[in-house]
C-alpha positions in Angstrom: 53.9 122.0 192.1 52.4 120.5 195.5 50.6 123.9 196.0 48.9 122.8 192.8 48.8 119.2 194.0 46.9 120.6 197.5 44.8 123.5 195.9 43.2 120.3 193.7 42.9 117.7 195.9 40.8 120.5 198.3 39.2 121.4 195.7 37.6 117.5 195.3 37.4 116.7 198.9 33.6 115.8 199.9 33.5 119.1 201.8 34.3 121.6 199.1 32.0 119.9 197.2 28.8 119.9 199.6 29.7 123.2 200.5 28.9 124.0 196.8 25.3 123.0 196.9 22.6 125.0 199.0 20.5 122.6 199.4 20.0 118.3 199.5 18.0 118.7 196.5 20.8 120.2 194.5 23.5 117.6 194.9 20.9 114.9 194.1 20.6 116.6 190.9 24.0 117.1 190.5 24.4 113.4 191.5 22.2 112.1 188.8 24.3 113.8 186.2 26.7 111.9 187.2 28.4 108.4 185.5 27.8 105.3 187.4 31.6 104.9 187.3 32.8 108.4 188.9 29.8 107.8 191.7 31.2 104.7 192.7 34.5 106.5 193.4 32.5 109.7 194.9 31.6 107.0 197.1 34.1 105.9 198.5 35.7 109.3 199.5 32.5 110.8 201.3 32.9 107.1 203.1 36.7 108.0 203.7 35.6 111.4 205.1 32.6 110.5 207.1 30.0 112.0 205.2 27.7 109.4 205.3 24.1 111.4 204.9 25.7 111.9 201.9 26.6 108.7 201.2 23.3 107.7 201.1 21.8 109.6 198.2 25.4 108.6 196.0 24.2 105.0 196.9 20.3 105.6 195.8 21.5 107.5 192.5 24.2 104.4 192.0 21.2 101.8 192.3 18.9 103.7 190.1 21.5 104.0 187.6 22.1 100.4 187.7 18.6 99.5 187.8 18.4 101.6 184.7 20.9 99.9 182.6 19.1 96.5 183.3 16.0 97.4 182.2 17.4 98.7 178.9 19.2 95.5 178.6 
């Protein structure tokens, strides 16, 4: 069962998943399909991994989504 266990938790690690996109452009994309709630923990593994130029544009799509929900409120 731990192969399992390993083979998923590489399989979500901030790495595999840049490694997905070809370009900056995409993962915004893919970021803004995103729920505010599974950003937010996106988050805070690209910070546990150092990916912080990534961080960035999780943080942006995080504020716009909240941004979003006030204004419909």
């Amino acid at each position: 069962m731990e192969n399992y266990e390993d083979y998923y938790l590489d399989l979500i690690s901030p790495n595999t998943i840049i490694d997905s996109f070809k370009t900056d452009e995409e993962f915004e994309s893919w970021c803004e399909c995103r729920s505010y709630e599974y950003l937010k923990d996106l988050l805070k593994d690209f910070v546990l991994h150092e990916r912080y130029e990534y961080c960035v544009v999780i943080r942006d799509t995080i504020n716009d989504l909240y941004l979003k929900k006030l204004l419909r409120n």
